[in-house]
N, C-alpha and C positions, 0 to 999 in steps of 0.2 A: 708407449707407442700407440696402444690404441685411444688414448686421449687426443694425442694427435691428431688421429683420424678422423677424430668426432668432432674436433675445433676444425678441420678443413673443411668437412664435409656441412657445417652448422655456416661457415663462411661462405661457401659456394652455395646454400640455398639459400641464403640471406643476399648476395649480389645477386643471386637471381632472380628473387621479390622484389630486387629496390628496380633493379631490367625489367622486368614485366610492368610494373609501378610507373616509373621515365615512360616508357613506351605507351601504354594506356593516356598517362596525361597528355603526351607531346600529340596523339591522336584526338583526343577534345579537342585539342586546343587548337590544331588543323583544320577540324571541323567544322568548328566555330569559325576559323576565318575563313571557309568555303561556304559558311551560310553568312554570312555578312556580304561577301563578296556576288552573292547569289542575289540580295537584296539591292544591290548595288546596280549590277544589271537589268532587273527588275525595272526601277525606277527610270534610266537610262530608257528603258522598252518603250517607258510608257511618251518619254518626249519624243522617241522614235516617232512614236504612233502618231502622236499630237503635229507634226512638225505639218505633214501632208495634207492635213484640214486649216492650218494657219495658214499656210502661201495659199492654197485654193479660196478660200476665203478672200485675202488681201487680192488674189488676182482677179475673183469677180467685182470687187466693191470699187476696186479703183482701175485706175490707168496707173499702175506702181511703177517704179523703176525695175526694170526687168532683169538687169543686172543683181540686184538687190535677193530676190530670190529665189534666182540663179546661182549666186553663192551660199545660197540657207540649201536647196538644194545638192550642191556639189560637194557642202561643207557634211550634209547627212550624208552621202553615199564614200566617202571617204572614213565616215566615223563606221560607217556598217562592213567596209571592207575589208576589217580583220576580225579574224575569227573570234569571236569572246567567250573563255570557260575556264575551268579550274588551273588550267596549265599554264594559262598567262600570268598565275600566281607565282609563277618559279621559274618564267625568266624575265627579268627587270630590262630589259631593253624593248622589247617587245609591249609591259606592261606601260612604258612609260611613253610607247607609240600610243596605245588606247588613248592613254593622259591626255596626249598634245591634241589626239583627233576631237576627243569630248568638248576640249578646252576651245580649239576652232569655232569648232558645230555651234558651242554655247556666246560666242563672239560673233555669230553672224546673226543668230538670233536677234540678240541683242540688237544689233545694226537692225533688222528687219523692221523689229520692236520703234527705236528712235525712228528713223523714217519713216514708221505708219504716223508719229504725231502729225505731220506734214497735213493729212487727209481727214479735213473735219468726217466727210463723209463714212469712212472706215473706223475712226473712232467712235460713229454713233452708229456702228452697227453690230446690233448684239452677239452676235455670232462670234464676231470678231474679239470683241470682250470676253464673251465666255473664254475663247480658247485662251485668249493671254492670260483671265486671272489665272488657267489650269494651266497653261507652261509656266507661270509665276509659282506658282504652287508644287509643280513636277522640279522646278529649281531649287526651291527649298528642303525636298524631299532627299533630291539626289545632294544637298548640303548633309543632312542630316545621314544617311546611309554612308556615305564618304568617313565622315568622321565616325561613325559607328565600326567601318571597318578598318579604319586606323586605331582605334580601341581596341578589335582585336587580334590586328597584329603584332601589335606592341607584346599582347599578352603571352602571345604562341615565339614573338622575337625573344621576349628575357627567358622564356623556359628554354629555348632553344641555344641560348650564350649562356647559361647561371650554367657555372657549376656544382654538384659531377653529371650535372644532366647534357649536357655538351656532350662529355663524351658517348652517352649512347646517341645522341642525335644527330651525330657524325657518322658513327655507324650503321644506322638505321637509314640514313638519306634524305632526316628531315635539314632544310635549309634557311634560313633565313627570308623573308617574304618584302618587298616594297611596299613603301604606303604612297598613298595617295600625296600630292605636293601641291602649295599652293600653285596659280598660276604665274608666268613668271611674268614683274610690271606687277603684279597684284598689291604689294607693298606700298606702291605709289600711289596716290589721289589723283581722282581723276581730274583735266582737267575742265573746268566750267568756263565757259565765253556769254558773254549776251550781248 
């Protein structure tokens, strides 16, 4: 009998190491995708920031189309309209409004970008350059931060479904997190005319 005891009791602090152990990891790994996602934002900031010295720019150097960054405009106060912070990490409908807003925002630019060629004047004006190579640069950053936090979601999703760590991450109320998705058209080539 008191063998017994001692193999239950060697069992129950043993599932209780491997509990503490799942729980410590699935919290890294959390972590990590709340600082990836942190860097994401970040980046995100920084074309915020950028966006309101590009249209100022293209509005003094030219006679622009006023529609034009009007919608680089309308397209950032939409992207800024929802709240962004750790908790859009854990609901996917929401996460995936950010998505489509960023994905806008970054398609008017673009538009803004091909209509300045229009404007010898505004392409030879440095200012104007500056800012694009720096949104060109802010684009590539927020590419690389993107996939940086789909790395590590991935990594916090397989701990989170492997089992027997599942089942404490059920218990505990870790969940499953979105990643980032292409844009959608993005598969397609664009097309060229001349």
């Amino acid at each position: 009998m008191k063998g017994a005891l001692i193999a239950v009791g060697v069992a129950v602090v043993l599932v209780g190491l491997w509990a503490i152990s799942a729980n410590n990891s699935l919290v890294k790994l959390d972590q990590g995708v709340k600082q990836s996602w942190s860097q994401v934002e970040n980046v995100y900031q920084r074309r915020m920031d950028l966006i309101p010295n590009l249209v100022e720019t293209v509005k003094g150097v030219a006679n622009f189309e006023k529609e034009t960054y009007a919608e680089v405009a309308n397209a950032r106060a939409r992207a800024t309209s929802i709240n962004i912070n750790a908790d859009l990490l854990n609901d996917p409908a929401k996460f995936q409004q950010f998505e489509q807003m960023q994905n806008q925002l970054g398609s008017s630019l673009g538009r803004l970008l091909v209509a300045s060629e229009r404007y010898p004047e505004l392409k030879a004006n440095q200012s104007f350059e500056g800012l694009q190579a720096e949104l060109a640069g802010t684009e590539n950053r927020i590419s690389v931060e993107r996939r940086r936090f789909n790395e590590a979601v991935g990594e916090y999703n397989v701990a989170v479904n492997s089992f027997p760590t599942r089942i404490m991450s059920g218990m505990l109320g870790f969940k499953e997190k979105p990643y980032f998705t292409a844009t959608q058209g993005a598969s397609e080539a664009p097309k060229v005319r001349f």
